[in-house]
C-alpha positions in Angstrom: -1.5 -13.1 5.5 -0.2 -10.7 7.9 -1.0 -7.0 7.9 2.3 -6.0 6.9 1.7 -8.4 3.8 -1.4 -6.9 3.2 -0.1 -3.7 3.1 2.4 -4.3 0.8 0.5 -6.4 -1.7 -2.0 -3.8 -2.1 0.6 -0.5 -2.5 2.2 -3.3 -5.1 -0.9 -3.5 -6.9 -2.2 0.1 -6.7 1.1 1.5 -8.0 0.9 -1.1 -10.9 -2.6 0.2 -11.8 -1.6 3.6 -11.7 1.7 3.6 -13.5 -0.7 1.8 -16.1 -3.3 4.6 -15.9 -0.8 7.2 -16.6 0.6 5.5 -19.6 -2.8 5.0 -21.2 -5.0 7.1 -19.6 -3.8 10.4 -18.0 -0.3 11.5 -17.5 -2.1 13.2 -13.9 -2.1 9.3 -12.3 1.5 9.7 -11.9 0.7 11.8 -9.1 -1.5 8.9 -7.5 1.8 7.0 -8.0 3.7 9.5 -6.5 1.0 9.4 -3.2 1.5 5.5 -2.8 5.2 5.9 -2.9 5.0 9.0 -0.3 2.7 7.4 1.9 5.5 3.8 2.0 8.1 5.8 3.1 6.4 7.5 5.5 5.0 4.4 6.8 8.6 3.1 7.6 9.4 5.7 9.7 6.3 5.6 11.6 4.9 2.3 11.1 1.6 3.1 10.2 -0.3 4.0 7.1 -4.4 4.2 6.6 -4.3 0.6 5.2 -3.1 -0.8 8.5 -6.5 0.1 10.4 -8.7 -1.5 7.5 -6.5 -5.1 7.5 -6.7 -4.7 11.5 -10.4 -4.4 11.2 -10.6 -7.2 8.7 -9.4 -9.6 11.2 -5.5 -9.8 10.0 -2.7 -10.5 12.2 -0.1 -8.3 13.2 2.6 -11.1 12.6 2.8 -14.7 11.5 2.9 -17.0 14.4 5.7 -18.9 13.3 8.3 -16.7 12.9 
């Protein structure tokens, strides 16, 4: 898994629990959502987000080697 994979697996997953969490939960995780989404777009203008230093650190690539 690449960082870029990483990346978007995990806002995949933390937007799914969150849009879950404001439907059962709190109405106020919408705003969590809302974050997650921000925080992608911004991240493809600048190609970087907080997540990218913690895969980096974990030991994941930048790219797959074959492609």
């Amino acid at each position: 898994m690449t960082v870029n994979e990483a990346v978007r697996a995990t806002a995949g997953i933390v937007i799914l629990i969150s849009l879950a969490l404001g439907h059962w939960v709190n109405q106020s995780w919408y705003l969590f959502t809302a974050f997650v989404g921000l925080n992608l777009l911004q991240s493809a203008f600048t190609r970087w987000c907080p997540a990218m230093w913690l895969f980096r650190k974990m030991g994941l690539k930048e790219t797959d080697s074959c492609s």
